[in-house]
N, C-alpha and C positions, 0 to 999 in steps of 0.2 A: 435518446436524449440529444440534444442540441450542443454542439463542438463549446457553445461560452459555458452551459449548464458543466461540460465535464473541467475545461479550464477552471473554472470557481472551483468545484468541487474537489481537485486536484491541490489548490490553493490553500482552500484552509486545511485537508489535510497534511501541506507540506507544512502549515503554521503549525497547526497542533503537534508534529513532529520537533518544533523548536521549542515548542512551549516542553513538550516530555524529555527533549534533553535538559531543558535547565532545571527542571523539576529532578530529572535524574541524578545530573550534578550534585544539584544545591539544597536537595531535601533527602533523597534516597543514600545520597554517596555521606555527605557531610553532617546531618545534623539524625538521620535514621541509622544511620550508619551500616548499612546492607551487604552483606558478605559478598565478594569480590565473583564469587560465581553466578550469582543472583544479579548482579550490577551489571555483568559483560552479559545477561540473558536480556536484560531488560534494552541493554546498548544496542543490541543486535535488532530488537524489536521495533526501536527508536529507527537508527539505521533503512530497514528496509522498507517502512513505513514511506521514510523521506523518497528512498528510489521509485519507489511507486507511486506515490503522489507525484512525481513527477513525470513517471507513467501516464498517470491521467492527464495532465496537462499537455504532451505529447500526442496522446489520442484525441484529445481536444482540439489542438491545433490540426491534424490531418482532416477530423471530420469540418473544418471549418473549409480549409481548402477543396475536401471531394469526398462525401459524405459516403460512405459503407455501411454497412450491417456489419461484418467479418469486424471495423474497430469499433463501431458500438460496445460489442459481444468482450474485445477486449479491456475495453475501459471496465464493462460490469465482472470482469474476472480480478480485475485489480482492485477495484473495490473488495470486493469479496474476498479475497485475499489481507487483504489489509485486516478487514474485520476480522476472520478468522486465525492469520497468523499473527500480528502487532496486538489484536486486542485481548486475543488466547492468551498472551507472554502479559499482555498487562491484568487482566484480571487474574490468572493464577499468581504471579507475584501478590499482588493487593491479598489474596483469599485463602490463597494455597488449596484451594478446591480443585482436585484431580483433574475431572473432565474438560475444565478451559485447555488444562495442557495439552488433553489428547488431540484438539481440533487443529493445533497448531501446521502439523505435516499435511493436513487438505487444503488449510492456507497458501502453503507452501506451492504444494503442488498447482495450486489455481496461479498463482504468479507463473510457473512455467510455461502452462498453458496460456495463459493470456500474453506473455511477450512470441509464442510460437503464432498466435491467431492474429496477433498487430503486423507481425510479418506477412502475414497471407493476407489480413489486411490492404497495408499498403499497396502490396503488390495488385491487390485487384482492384482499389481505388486508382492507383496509375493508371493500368489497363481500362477502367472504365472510363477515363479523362481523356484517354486518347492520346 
């Protein structure tokens, strides 16, 4: 994918991130009224959504400067991440159907992996720029 394709892409993730806070706020906290355990699950979900969408936007901007495979690879873990851990926390809240939750830790783990692979990234996008 093309460094603007992941900046956009990063973008309205980090939108839909503002949007799931205020919804958290002002619908889950105040008028659903969502137990304080549940609400700090969802926070968190919110939360690391935003850090990674801006992940992508990050990877965007390096592949715009000196294009890689190694940040490709990272952008598509962060993604992937996102949807398994942010979306895992939001459809098991909405459902309470077990298995969203279980996917949540591969989420997880894919965000590790992909800010380890953006570093090796960079580093070989430098090296390959000379």
């Amino acid at each position: 994918m093309s460094g603007n394709v992941w900046v956009a892409l990063g973008a309205v993730l980090a939108s839909a991130a503002v949007a799931a806070g205020a919804i958290g706020t002002h619908v889950l906290k105040e008028t659903i009224k969502l137990e304080a355990p549940a609400l700090e699950t969802f926070e968190t979900a919110v939360r690391y959504q935003m850090y990674h969408a801006l992940g992508l936007i990050l990877v965007g901007v390096l592949i715009l400067r000196q294009p890689h495979w190694l940040l490709t690879l990272a952008g598509a873990t962060f993604l992937f991440g996102i949807v398994l851990f942010s979306g895992g926390i939001y459809a098991w809240l909405a459902t309470h159907v077990r298995p969203f939750i279980m996917v949540v830790p591969i989420g997880g783990s894919a965000w590790i992996l992909g800010w380890l692979v953006l570093a090796a990234g960079a580093i070989a996008s430098a090296a390959k720029r000379g």
